[in-house]
RODO-2510 file (C-alpha; in nm, 4 decimals, decimal comma):
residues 478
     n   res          X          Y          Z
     1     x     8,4275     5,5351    10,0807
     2     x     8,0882     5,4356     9,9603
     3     x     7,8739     5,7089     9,8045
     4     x     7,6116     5,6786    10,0271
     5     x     7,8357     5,7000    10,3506
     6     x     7,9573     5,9955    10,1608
     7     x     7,6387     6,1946    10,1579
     8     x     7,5174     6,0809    10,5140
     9     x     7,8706     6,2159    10,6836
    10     x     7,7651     6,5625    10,4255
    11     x     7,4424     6,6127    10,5341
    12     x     7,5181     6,5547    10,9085
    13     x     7,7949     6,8006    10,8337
    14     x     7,5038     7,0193    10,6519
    15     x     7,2037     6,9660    10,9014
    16     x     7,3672     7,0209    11,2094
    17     x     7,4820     7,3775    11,0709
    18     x     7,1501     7,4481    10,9740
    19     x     6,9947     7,3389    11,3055
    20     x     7,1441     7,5018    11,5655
    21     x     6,9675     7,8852    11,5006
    22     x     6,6102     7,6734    11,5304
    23     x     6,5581     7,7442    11,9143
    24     x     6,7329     8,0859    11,8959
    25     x     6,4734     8,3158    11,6782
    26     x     6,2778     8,4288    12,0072
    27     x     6,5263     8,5531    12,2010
    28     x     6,7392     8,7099    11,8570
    29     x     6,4081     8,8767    11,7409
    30     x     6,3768     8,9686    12,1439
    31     x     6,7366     9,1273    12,1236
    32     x     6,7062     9,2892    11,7721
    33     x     6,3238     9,4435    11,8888
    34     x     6,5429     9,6028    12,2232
    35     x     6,8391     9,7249    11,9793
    36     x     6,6325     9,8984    11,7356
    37     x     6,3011    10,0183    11,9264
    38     x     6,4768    10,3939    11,9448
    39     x     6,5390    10,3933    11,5628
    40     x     6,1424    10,4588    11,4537
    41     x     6,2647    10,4789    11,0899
    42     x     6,4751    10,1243    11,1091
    43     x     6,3129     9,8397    10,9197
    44     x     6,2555     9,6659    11,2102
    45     x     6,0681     9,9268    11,4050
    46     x     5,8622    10,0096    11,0933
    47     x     5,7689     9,6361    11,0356
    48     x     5,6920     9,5605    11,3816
    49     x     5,5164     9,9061    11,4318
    50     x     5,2695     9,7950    11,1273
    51     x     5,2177     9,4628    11,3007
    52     x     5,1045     9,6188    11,6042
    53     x     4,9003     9,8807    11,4917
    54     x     4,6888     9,6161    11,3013
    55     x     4,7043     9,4000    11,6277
    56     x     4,5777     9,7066    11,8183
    57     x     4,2851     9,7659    11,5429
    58     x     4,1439     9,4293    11,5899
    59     x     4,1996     9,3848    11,9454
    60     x     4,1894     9,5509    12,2797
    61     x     4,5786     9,5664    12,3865
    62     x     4,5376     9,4420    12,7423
    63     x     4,3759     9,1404    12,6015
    64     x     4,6677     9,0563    12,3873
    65     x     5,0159     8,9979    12,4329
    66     x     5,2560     9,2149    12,2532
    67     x     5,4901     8,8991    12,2507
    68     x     5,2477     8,7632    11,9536
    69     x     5,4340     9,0123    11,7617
    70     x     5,7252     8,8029    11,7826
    71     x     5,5223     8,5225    11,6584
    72     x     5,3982     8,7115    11,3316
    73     x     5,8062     8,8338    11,2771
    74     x     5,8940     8,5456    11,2928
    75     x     5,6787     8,3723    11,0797
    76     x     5,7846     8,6428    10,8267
    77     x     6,1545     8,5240    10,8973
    78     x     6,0376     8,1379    10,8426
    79     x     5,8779     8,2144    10,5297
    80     x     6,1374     8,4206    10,3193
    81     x     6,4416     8,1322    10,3770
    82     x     6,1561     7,8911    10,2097
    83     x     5,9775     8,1305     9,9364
    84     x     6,3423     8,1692     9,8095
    85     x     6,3904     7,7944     9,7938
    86     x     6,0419     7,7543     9,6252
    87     x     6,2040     7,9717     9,3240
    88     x     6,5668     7,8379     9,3397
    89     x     6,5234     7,4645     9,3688
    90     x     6,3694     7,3732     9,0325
    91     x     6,6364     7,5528     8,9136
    92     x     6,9909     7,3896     9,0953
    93     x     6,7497     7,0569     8,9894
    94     x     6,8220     7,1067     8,6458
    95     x     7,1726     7,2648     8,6542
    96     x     7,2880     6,9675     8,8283
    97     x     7,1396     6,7130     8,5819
    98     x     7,3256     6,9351     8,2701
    99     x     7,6573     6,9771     8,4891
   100     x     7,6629     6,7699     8,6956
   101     x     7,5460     6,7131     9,0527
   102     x     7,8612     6,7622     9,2468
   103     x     8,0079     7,0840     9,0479
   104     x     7,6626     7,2490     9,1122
   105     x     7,6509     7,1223     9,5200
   106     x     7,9925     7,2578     9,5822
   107     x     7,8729     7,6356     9,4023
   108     x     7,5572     7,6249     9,6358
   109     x     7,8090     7,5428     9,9129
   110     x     8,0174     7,8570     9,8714
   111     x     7,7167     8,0858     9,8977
   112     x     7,5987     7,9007    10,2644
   113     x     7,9091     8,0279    10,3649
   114     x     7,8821     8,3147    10,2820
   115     x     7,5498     8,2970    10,4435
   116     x     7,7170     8,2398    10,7880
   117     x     7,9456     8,5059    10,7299
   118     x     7,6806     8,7703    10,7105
   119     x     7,4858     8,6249    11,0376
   120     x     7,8270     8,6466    11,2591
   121     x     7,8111     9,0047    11,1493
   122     x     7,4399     9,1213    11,1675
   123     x     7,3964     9,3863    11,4440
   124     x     7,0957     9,4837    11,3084
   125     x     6,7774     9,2826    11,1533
   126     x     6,7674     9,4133    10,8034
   127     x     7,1417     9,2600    10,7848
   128     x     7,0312     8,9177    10,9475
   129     x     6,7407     8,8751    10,6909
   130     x     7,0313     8,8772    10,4348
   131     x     7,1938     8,6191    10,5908
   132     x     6,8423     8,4149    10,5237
   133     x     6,8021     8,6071    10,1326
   134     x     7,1771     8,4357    10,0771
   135     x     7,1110     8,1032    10,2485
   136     x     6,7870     8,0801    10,1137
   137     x     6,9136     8,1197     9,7711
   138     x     7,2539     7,9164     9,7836
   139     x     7,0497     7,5809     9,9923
   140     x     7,1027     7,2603     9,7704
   141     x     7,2353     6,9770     9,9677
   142     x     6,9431     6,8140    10,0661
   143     x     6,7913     6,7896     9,7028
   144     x     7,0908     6,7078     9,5286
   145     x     7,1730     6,4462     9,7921
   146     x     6,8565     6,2946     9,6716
   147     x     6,9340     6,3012     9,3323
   148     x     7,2347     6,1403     9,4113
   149     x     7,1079     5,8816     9,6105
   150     x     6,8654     5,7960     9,3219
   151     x     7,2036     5,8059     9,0720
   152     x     7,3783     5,5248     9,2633
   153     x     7,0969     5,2967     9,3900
   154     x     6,8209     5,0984     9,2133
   155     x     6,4486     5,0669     9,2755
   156     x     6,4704     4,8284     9,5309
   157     x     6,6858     4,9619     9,7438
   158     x     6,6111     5,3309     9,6663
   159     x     6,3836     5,3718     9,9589
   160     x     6,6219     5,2462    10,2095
   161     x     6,9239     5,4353    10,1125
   162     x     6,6892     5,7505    10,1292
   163     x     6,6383     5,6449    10,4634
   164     x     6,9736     5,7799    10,5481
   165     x     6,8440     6,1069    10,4856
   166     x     6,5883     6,1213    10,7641
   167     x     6,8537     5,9517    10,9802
   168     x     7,0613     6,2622    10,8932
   169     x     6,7629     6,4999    11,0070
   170     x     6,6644     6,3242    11,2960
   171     x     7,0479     6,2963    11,4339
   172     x     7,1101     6,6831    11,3536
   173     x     6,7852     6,7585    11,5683
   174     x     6,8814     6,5808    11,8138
   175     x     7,2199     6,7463    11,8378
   176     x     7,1914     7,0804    11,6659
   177     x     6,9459     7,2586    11,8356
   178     x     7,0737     7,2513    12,2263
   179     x     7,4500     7,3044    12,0732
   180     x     7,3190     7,5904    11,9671
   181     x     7,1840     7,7091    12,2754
   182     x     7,4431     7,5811    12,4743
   183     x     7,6674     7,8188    12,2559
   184     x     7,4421     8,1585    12,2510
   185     x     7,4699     8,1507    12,6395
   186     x     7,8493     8,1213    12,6096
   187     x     8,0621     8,5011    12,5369
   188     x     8,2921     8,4433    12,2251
   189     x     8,6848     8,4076    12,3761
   190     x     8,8712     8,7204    12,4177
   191     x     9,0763     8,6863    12,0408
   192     x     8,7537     8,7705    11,8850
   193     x     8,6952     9,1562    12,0028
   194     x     9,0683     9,2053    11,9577
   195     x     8,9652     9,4117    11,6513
   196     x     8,6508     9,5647    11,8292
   197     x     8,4106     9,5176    11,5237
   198     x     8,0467     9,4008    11,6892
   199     x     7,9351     9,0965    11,6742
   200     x     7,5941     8,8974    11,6857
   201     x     7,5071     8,8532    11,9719
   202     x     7,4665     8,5021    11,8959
   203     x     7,7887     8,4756    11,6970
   204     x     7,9416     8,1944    11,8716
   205     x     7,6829     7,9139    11,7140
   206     x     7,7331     8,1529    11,4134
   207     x     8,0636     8,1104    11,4217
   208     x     8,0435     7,6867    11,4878
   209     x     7,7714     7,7069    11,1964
   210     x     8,0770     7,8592    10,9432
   211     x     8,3221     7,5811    11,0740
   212     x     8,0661     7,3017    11,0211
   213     x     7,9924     7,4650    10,6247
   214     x     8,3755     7,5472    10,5696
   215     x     8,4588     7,1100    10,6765
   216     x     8,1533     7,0363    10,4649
   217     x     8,2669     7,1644    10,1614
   218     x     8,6462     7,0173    10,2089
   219     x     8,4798     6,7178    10,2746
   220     x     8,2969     6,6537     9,9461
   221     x     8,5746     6,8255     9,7162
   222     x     8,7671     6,4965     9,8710
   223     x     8,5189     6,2288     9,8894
   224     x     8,2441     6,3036     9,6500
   225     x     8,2056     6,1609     9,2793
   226     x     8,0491     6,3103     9,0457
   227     x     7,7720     6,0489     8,9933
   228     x     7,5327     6,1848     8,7349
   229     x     7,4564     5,9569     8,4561
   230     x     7,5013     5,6282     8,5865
   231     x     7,3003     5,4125     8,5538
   232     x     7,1790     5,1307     8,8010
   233     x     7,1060     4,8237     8,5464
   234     x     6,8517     4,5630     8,6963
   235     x     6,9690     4,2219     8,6923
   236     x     6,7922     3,9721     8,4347
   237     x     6,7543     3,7267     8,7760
   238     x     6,5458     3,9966     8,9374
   239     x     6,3037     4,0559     8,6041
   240     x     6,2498     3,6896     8,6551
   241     x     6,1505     3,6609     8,9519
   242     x     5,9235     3,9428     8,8872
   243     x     5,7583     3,7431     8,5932
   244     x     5,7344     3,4021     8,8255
   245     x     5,5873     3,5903     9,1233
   246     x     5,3275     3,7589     8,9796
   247     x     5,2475     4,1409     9,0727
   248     x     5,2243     4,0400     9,4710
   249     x     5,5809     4,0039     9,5280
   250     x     5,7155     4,2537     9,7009
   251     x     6,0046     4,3458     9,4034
   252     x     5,7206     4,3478     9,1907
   253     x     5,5980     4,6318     9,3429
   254     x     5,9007     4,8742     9,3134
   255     x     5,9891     4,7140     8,9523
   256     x     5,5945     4,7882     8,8366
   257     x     5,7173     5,1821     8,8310
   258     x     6,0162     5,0912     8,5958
   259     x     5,7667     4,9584     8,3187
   260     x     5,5186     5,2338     8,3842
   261     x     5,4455     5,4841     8,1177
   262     x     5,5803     5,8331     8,1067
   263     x     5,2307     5,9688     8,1682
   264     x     5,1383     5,7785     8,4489
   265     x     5,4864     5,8760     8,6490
   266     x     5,4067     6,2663     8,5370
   267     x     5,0464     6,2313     8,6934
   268     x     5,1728     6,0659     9,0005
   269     x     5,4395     6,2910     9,0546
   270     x     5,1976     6,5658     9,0840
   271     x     5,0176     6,4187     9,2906
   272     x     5,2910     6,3684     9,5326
   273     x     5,3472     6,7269     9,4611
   274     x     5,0176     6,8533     9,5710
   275     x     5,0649     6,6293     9,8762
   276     x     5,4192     6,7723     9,9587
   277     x     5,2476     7,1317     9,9194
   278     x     4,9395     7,0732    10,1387
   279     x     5,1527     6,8609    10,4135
   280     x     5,4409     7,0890    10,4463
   281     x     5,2145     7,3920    10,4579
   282     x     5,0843     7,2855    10,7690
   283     x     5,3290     7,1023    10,9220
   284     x     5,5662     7,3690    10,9383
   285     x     5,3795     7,6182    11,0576
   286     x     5,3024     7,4102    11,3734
   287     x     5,6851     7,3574    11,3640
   288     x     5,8351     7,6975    11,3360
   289     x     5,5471     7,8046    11,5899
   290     x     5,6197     7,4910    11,8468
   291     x     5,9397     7,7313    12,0183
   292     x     5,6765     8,0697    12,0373
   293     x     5,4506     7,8532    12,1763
   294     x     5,7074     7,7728    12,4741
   295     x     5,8358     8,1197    12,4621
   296     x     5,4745     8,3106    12,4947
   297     x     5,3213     8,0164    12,7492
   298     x     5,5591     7,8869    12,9682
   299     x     5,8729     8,1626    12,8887
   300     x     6,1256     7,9132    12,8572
   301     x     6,4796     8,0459    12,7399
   302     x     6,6773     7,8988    12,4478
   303     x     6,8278     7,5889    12,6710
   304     x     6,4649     7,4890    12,7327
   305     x     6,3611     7,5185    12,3753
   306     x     6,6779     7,2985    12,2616
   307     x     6,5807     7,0722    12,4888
   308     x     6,2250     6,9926    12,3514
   309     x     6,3514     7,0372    11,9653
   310     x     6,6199     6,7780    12,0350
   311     x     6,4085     6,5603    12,2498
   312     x     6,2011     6,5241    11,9216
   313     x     6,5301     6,4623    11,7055
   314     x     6,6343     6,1789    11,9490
   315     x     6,2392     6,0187    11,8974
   316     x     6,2854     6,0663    11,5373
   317     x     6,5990     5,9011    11,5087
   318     x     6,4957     5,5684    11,7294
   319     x     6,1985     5,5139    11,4797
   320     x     6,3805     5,6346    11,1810
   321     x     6,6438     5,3117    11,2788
   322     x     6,3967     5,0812    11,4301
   323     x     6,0842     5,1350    11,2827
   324     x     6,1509     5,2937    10,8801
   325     x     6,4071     5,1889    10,7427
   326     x     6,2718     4,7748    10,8659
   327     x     5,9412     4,8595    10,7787
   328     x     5,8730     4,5258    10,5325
   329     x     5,6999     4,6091    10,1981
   330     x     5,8744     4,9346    10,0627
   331     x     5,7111     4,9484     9,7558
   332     x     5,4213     5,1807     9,5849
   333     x     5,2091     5,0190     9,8221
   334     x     5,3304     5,0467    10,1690
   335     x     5,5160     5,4298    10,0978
   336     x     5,1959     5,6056    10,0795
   337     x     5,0442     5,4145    10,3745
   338     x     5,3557     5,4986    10,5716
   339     x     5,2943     5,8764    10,4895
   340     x     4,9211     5,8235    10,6010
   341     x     5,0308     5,6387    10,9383
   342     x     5,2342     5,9959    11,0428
   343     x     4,9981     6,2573    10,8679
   344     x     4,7540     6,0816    11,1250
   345     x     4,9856     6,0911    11,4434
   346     x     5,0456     6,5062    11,3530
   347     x     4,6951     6,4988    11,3708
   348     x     4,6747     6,3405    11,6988
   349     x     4,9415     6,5543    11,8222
   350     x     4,7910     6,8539    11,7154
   351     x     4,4566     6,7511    11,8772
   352     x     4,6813     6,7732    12,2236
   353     x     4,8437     7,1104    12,1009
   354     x     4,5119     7,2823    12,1248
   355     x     4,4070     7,1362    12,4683
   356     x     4,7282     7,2639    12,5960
   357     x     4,7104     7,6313    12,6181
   358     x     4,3287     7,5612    12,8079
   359     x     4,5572     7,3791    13,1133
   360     x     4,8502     7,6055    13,1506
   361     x     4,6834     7,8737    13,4188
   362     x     4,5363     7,5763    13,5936
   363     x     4,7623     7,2752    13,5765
   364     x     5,0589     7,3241    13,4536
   365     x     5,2295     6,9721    13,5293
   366     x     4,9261     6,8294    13,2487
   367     x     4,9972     7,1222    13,0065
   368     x     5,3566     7,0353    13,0114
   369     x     5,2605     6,6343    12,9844
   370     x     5,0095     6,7484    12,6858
   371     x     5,3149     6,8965    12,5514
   372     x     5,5655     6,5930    12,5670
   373     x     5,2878     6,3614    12,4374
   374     x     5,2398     6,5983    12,1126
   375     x     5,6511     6,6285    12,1015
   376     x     5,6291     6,2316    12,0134
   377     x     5,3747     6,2430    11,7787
   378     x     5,5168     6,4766    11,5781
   379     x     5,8844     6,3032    11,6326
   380     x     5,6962     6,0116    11,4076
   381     x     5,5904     6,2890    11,1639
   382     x     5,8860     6,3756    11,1452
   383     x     6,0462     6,0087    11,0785
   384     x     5,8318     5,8857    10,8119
   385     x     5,5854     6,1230    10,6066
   386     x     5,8416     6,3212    10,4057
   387     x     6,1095     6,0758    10,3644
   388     x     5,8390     5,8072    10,2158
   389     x     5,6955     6,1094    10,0056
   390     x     6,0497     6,1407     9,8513
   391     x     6,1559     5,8289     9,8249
   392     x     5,7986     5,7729     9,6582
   393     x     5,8696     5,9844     9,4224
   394     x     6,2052     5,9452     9,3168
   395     x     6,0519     5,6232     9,2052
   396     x     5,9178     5,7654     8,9323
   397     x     6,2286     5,9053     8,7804
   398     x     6,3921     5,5768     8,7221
   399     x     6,4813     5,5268     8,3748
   400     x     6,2834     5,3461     8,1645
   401     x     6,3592     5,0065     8,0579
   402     x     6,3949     4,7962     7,7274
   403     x     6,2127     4,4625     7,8059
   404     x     6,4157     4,2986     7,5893
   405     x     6,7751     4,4167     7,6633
   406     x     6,6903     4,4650     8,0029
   407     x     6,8814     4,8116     7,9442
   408     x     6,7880     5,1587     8,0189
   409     x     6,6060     5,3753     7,7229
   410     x     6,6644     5,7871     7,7071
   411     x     6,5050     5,9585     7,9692
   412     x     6,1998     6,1740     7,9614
   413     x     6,2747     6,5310     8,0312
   414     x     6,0333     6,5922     8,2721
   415     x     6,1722     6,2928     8,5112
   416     x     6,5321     6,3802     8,4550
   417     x     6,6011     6,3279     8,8802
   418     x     6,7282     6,6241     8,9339
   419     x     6,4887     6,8425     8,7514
   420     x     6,2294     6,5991     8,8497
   421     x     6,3336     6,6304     9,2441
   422     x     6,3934     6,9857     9,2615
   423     x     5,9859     7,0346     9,1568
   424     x     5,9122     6,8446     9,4168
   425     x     6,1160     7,0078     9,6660
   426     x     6,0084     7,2963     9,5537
   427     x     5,6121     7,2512     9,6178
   428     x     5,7112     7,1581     9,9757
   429     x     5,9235     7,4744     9,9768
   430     x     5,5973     7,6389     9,9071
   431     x     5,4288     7,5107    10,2022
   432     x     5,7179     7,5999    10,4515
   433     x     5,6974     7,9521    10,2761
   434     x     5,3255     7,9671    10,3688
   435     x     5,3146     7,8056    10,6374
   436     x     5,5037     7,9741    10,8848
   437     x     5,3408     8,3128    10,8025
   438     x     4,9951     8,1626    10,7753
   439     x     5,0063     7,9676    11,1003
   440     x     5,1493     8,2598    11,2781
   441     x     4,9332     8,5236    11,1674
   442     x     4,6479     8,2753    11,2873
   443     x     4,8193     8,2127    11,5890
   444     x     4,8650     8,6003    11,6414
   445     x     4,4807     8,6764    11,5804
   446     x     4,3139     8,3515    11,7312
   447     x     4,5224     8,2384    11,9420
   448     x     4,7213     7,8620    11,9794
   449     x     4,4037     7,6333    12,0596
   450     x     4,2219     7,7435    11,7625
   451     x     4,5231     7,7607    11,5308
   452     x     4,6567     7,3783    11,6316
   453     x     4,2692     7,2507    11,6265
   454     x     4,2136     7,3638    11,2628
   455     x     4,5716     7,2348    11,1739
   456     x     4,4297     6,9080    11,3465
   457     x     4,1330     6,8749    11,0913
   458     x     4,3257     6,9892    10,7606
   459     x     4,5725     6,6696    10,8419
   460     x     4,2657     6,4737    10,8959
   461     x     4,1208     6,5817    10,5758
   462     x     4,4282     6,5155    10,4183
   463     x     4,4947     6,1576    10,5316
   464     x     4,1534     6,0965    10,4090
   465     x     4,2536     6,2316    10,0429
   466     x     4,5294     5,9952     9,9908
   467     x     4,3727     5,7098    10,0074
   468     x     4,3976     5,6668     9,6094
   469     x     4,7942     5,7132     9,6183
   470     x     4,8089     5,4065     9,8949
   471     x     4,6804     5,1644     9,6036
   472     x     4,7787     5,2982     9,2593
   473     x     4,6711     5,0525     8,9513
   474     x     4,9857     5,0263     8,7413
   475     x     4,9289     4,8503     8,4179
   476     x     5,1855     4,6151     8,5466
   477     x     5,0149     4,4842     8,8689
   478     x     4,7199     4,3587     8,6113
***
């Protein structure tokens, strides 16, 4: 089996595990809230008594609903899983390029397990936000999929084998999320109480989620090679078609970051960095807050919310196939444009976001139109900006090249991939870890319109910004 079929059937394997709890954190923090309201010394009550005495300071309480509560907690929830992975990922980066990437996947693989253990058993919050401390800590696969992605291919293909990895995303959404739901409405079979320990009440998708993990790992003991250090040569026919095409060819364009100097991929990669940070940081704020939205608007339950997250997967996946990875031009050029074509449709479906909430006590058919229309824009979001932003910068951790052998030289330490890749992971980590609690806590105090409206502008202002990545001068392309 190829590599790269290897590491699609993993992260489908991976994905859909960690997809299936996304429409279920209203109704869990819902159930944990009614569990533990009687304990006034329980880390729940205390953190959710703080949030609503500072609600109540700031605003009149029959003016506010106490469901924005759940919106702050949860935020809180989204952030930790993400803060951790800020801290870790730089880290399982570098292990994996001293010993190797597979050795190091399989270790992170073992504690997501574990992770899934912990949530089947959580009967009380404090012991489900360990289940997000462990998987928060232990999550590698999509990094380290990357990096070996970038092992086995070369520059010109690099960007369509990454490809696979939004595929993987947008199939798991589709799926994941209204699995999920279909399982929390379902009790767990009889053989399961036989010992009368409680349960989750959402351990059936818990349970599905350990299975899924547990066939993963199996799975890529089997299948996977280790891949780190080889190296991708390119062939002497390809050089010379460079050098009798001039710069405008379109290999040209992925080969000019080969014979770019060490400083010049350092700069760009933090660039690409900052972008990551800035993106992520609002995007998924808008996205953890999407199912709240439904949940404190229209009250839908957790088959509704699959519904809408997987709709979005399914829209994802059809332009992921038809529109990404045959996309002409993927070179320095057209990556950064791509990421500017869906930073501008979250922007447009952000714009619809903040109309929405104005319609719902009037006209609720438009509100719920409003609603669909923003579900596609951000479906495009979702297919293009952060896979071009990684396969962008993977780019720059190709080995450089002798011109005269044709062979690769040592790598620079800073763009050893999986060092390299883990940074950048790691600054869009930061943005999930900010975002979440940032765009809830503005949610919470000003309410959706205001919250997706400001969103709106800071994508604007950052499409705007990256106009100098869309046409970088290499020394190469004269």
């Amino acid at each position: 089996m190829k590599v790269e079929t290897t590491v699609f059937l993993s992260l489908v394997l991976d994905l859909f595990a960690f997809t299936i709890p996304l429409p279920l954190f209203p109704r869990l923090i819902e159930w944990y809230t009614v569990r533990e309201c009687a304990d006034p010394s329980g880390f729940l009550s205390q953190t959710l008594q703080f949030v609503s005495n500072v609600r109540g300071f700031l605003y009149k309480a029959d003016q506010h609903s106490k469901k924005w509560d759940v919106v702050l907690l949860g935020g809180i929830m989204g952030s930790v899983f993400s803060t951790l992975q800020f801290i870790v990922s730089p880290q399982i980066g570098a292990l994996s390029d001293r010993y190797g990437r597979k050795r190091i996947l399989l270790i992170t693989m073992i504690g997501n397990i574990a992770s899934a253990v912990v949530w089947i058993q959580s009967t009380s919050f404090a012991s489900y936000m360990l289940s997000r401390v462990i998987g928060g800590l232990s999550e590698g696969n999509v990094q380290l999929a990357i990096a070996i992605l970038s092992d086995v291919t070369t520059p010109e293909n690099r960007s369509k084998a990454l490809a696979h990895v939004g595929i993987a995303f947008a199939i798991c959404f589709c799926i994941g999320p209204p699995v999920g739901a279909y399982f929390a409405s379902r009790p767990l079979p009889p053989a399961f109480n036989t010992w009368g320990t409680e349960l989750n009440v959402y351990a059936a998708p818990a349970i599905l989620t350990l299975i899924l993990l547990v066939l993963e790992t199996l799975f890529l003991v089997v299948a996977l090679p280790e891949t780190r250090g080889t190296r991708m040569h390119i062939a002497a026919k390809d050089r010379a078609k460079v050098t009798a095409d001039g710069p405008s060819s379109d290999l040209a364009g992925d080969l000019s970051l080969v014979t770019a100097t060490v400083e010049q991929r350092i700069e760009i990669l933090a660039a690409l960095r900052r972008v990551h940070f800035l993106f992520l940081g609002v995007f998924s704020g808008i996205e953890f807050t999407l199912t709240f939205l439904t949940f404190d608007l229209f009250d839908w339950n957790n088959r509704q919310n699959g519904a809408l997250i997987g709709s979005i997967g399914v829209i994802s996946a059809l332009i992921q196939g038809g529109y990404v990875r045959r996309a002409k031009n993927h070179s320095v050029i057209s990556l950064p444009a791509m990421v500017r074509r869906g930073v501008s449709s979250c922007a447009i479906g952000l714009v619809l976001l903040a109309i929405l909430p104005q319609l719902v006590a009037t006209n609720m058919t438009t509100a719920v139109r409003l609603l669909q229309g923003a579900a596609v824009c951000l479906a495009f979001t979702s297919a293009t900006v952060v896979n071009s932003l990684t396969s962008y910068a993977s780019l720059q951790c190709d080995e450089s090249v002798d011109k005269d052998t044709g062979k690769p030289t040592a790598e620079h330490p800073q763009l050893a991939k999986g060092k390299a890749l883990g940074q950048f992971r790691s600054s869009g980590q930061l943005g999930r870890a900010l975002g979440p609690l940032l765009a809830c806590a503005s949610y919470w105090s000003f309410g959706p319109s205001i919250t997706y409206a400001v969103s709106a502008a800071a994508m604007l202002l950052l499409s705007f910004s990256m106009k100098t990545l869309t046409n970088p001068k290499w020394p190469s392309q004269g």
